[in-house]
N, C-alpha and C positions, 0 to 999 in steps of 0.2 A: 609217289608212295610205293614202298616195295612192297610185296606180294604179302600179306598177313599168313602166316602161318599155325594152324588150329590143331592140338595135340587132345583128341575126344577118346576119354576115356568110358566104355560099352561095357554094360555090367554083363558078370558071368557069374558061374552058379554058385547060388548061396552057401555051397558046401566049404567054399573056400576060406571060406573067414577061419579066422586062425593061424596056425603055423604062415600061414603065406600074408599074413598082413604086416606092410609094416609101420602100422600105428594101432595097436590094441593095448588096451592097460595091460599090466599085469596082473592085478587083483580084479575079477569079476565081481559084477556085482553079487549081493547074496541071496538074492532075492529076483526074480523080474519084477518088472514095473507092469503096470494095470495097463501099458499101451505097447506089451508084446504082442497081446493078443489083436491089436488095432490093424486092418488091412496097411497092407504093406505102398506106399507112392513114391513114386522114383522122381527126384526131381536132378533138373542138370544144373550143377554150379562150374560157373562161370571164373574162372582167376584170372586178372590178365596181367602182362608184366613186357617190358621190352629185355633182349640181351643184347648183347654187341658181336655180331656175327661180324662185323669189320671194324677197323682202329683202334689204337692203341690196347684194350680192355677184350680182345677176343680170346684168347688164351684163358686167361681166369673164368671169363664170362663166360664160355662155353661149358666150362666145367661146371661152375653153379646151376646151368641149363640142365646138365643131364643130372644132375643131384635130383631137379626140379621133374623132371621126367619120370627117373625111376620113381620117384614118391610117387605119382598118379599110375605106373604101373601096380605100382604094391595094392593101392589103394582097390584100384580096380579089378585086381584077382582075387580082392578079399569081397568083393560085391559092392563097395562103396560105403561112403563114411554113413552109420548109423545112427540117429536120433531115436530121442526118449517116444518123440509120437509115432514112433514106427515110420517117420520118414527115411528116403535114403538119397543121400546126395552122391550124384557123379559127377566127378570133378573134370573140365576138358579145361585146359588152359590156352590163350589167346596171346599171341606175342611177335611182335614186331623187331627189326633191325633198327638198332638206335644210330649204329655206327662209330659208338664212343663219342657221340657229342651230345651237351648237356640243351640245347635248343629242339632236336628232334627229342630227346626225351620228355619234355613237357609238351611237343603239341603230339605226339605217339598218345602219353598216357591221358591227355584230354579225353583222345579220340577211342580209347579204350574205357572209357567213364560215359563221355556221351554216344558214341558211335555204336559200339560191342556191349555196352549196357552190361558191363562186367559187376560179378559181384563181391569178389574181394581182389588185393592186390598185392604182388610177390615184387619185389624192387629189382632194379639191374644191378649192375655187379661195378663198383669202385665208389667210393666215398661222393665225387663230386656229382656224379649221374644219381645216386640214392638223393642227395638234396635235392635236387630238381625235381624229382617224380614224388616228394614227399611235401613239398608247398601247394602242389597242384593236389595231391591225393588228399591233403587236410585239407583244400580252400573246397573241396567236393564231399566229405565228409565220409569219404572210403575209406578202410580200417585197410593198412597193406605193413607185413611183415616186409622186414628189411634184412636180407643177408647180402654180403659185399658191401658194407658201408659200415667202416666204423669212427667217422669222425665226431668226436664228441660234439661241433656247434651243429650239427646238423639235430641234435636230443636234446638241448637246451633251451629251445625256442617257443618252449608250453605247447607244443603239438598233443592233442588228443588222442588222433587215430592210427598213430605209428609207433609203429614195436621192432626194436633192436636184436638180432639172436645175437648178432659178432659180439665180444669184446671191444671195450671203447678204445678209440686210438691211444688215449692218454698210457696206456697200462702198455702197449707194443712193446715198448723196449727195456722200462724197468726191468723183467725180466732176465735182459740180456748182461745189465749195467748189474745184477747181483751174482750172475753166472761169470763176468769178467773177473768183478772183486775177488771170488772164490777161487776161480782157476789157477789167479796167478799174482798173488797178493802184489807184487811190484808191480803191476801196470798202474802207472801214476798217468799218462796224458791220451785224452781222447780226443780225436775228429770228428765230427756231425757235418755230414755232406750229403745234404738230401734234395728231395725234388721240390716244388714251390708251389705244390696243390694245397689245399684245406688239410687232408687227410692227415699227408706226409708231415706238412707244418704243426699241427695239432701235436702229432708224435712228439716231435723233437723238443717240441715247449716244453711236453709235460719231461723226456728225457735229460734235457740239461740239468736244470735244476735240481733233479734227483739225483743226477753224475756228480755235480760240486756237492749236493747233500753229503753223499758216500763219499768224501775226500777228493774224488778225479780232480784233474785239470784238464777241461775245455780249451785246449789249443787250437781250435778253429773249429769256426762255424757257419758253412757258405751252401747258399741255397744255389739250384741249378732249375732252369727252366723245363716244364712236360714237353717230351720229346727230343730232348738233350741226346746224341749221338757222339759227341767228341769230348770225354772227360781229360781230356789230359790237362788243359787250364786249372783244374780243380785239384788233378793230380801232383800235378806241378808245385800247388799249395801244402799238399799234405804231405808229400814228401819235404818242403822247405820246414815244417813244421815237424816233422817225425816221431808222430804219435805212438805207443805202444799199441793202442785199437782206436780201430774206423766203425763208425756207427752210421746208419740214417738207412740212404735209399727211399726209394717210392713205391714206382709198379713192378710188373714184370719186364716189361721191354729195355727198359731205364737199368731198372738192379741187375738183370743180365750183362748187361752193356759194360756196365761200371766194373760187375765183379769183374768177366775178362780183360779190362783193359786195367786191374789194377794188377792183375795175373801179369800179363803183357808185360808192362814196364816195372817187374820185382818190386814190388812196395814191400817195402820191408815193415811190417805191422804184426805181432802178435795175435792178433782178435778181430775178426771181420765178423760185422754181425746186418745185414743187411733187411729192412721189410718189402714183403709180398711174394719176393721171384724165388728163394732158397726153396722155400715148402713144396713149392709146384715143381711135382717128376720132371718134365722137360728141360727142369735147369741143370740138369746134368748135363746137357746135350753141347755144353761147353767146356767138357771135359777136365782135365785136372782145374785147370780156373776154379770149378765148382767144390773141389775138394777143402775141407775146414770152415767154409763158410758156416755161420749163423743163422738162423731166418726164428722171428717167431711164427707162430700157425695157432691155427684156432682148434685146430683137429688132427689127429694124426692115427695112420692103423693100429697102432700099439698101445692108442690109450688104452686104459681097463674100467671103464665106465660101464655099470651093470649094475642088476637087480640089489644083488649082493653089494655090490658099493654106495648105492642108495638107501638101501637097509640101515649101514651104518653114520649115515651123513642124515638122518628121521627123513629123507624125502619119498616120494613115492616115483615109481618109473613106471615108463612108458614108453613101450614099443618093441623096436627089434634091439639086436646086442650088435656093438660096432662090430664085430667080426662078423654076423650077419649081411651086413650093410656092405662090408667091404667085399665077402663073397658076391653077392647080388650084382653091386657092383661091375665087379671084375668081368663076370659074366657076360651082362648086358656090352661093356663096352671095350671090352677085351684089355681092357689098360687097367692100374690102381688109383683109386680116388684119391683128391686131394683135400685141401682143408675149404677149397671154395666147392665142390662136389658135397663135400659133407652140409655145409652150412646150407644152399639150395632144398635136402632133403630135408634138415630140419626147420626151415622154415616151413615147409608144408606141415611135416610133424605140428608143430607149433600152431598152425591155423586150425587145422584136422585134432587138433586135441580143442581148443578154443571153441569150437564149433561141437562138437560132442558134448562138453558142459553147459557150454549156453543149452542146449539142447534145439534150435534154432539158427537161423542165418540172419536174423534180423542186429544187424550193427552194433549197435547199442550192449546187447545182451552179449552179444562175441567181445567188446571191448570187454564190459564187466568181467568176463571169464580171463583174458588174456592180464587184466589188472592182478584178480586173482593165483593167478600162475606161479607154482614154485614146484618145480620138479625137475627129476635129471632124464634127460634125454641118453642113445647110444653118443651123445655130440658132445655132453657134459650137462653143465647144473644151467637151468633157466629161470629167469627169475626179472620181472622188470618193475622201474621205479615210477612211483603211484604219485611222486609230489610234483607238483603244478608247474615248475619249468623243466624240471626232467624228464616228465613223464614218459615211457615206453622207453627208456634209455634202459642196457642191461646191465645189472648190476651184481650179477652173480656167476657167470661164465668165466673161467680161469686160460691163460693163453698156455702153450706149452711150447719149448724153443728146439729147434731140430738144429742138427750139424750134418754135413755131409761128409759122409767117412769110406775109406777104403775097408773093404773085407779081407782082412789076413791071409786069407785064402783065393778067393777066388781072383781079389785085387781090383775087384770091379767096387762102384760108386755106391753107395746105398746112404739114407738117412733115418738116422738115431736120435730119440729124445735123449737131450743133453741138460736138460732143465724142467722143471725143479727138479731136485734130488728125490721124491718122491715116486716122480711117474718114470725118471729116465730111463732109460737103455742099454746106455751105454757113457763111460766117461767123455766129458769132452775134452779135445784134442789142441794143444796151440798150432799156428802157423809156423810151418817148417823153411 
């Protein structure tokens, strides 16, 4: 077993609540409650959760870690999350190396249920590792948020105690396949060349049928194994077929792979729109390859999610403002957050608000609160579904699709929301 590693969060002075927290409502209450006056008891909460410090899933998973990090920093300089009985919970989180495989994920989060006697649950990061840790967290009746997993069969299964923030995989690419129509009314034929997980599969289901909906033609559609290093077979295909756009992808490892070697050998395609690897900054790091690509993202720096946009959507907000977050961010880890960064924070957001309504830690009561839940985060709108095979699935979190584009000027890489027409940033661009 590798070394557990304990991230304890040590309360500091209670002056700090406020400006440095980053989970406080907006609207204070208007009144105290009759248990300000209650002596003050510090209790330690417990979260545990694996990431994937090695295989395939380090990349992203690392980044949800420090999402996951800074939130118990915030937490902590604000004095710890506050209860109606004048309790104050300090959050230290408990987390193991999974390794990217879905076997050590279920006897880890056992061992974190029975061993570490953890008291809520934060999920690891990719679709097929969240189902694992989330059979085991229901068969235990731990209540554990889930960011890095958006496979819809993994929220259909009548689970109880699991709560979704991502976007469901089914919605990933619609987005992309309404951004194509638009951009360039003549692309008639598409490719779907994706990876053969749960996650990625889910995708493409839900994207075909919506592509032949919107008129496309699905000229191919070939699935490639996790861990796939030599697409040219695949390539091979899609050039014999000569689609106008390529759609699919998987993870990071895989969609980098693919983008550059479809770079490589000039595939002559219009429309490259790939999931997972586009959003995350280091896919630049394959340089023009990188350039025009598509990705959708769950989050990005330039959304405008805020008080004032809450205001007008009737929801109530909570917390800091993404620019907040991103400064923080930035900060602590010298790099820019990504949309798995972002997600990591608000699931904590998301427990640490749950927990503040229930006004308790007792399970039950936190589920009630998390049932209840409709509000926008600096992440976007949260909101999850109450009916009996759904349940905890999110149903109200919108995706946003980035492009990577050269700066006129400087000529360096950078990414622009290019969809919906609402939040964009910038026009999107065809393949040159």
């Amino acid at each position: 077993m590798r070394a557990m590693r304990h991230f304890t969060a040590l309360a500091t002075a209670a002056g700090l609540l406020g400006a440095a927290c980053g989970g406080t409502t907006a609207t204070p209450s208007a009144a105290p409650s009759a248990a300000t006056n209650a002596p003050t008891v510090t209790k330690t909460l417990n979260i545990g959760f694996t990431n994937s410090q090695t295989g395939a899933q380090r990349v992203a998973s690392t980044k949800q870690t420090e999402g996951i990090k800074l939130w118990v920093d915030q937490v902590t300089k604000a004095g710890g999350i506050k209860l109606k009985d004048g309790t104050v919970l300090m959050p230290k989180i408990t987390f193991y190396d999974d390794g990217s495989a879905t076997d050590r994920v279920q006897q880890l989060y056992t061992k974190l249920i029975n061993d570490d006697k953890v008291d809520f649950l934060l999920s690891p990061y990719s679709s097929g590792l969240v189902k694992a840790a989330a059979v085991v967290s229901e068969q235990n009746g731990k209540v554990m948020i889930t960011a890095g997993g958006a496979d819809d069969a993994t929220m259909e299964q009548g689970f109880k105690y699991i709560y979704q923030v991502y976007t469901p995989a089914s919605k990933y690419l619609t987005g992309a396949i309404d951004l194509i129509g638009k951009l360039d009314p003549s692309i008639k034929k598409i490719a779907i060349v994706n990876e053969k997980d749960s996650f990625s599969t889910s995708v493409v289901q839900a994207a075909q049928p919506y592509a032949t909906g919107k008129g496309f033609q699905v000229v191919l559609s070939e699935g490639y194994d996790t861990g796939t290093k030599d697409f040219a077979p695949f390539i091979n295909k899609i050039i014999a077929a000569a689609p106008d756009a390529i759609v699919g992808g998987g993870h990071f490892d895989d969609g980098t792979t693919f983008a550059k070697q479809l770079y490589e050998k000039k595939v002559n395609a219009r429309v490259i729109a790939l999931l997972v690897a586009p959003p995350e900054p280091t896919f630049a790091d394959i340089g023009d390859a990188a350039q025009f690509i598509i990705g959708p993202s769950q989050w990005e720096t330039q959304v405008k999610y805020s008080a004032e946009a809450a205001k007008s959507a009737n929801l109530p907000y909570y917390g800091l403002t993404a620019k907040d977050f991103t400064d923080r961010y930035t900060t602590k880890y010298s790099a820019p957050p990504s949309y798995h960064s972002a997600g990591g924070y608000a699931a904590g957001q998301v427990l640490q608000k749950a927990l503040e309504d229930a006004g308790s830690t007792d399970p039950e009561k936190v589920r009630a609160a998390l049932d209840k839940m409709d509000l926008m985060l600096f992440y976007g709108h949260v909101k999850f579904s109450t009916d009996a095979k759904t349940h905890g699935k999110q149903i109200a979190h919108d995706m946003v699709y980035v492009q990577w584009q050269k700066d006129s000027y400087t000529n360096r890489l950078a990414t622009q929301i290019v969809w919906p027409p609402e939040a964009k940033s910038a026009d999107a661009q065809l393949r040159k």
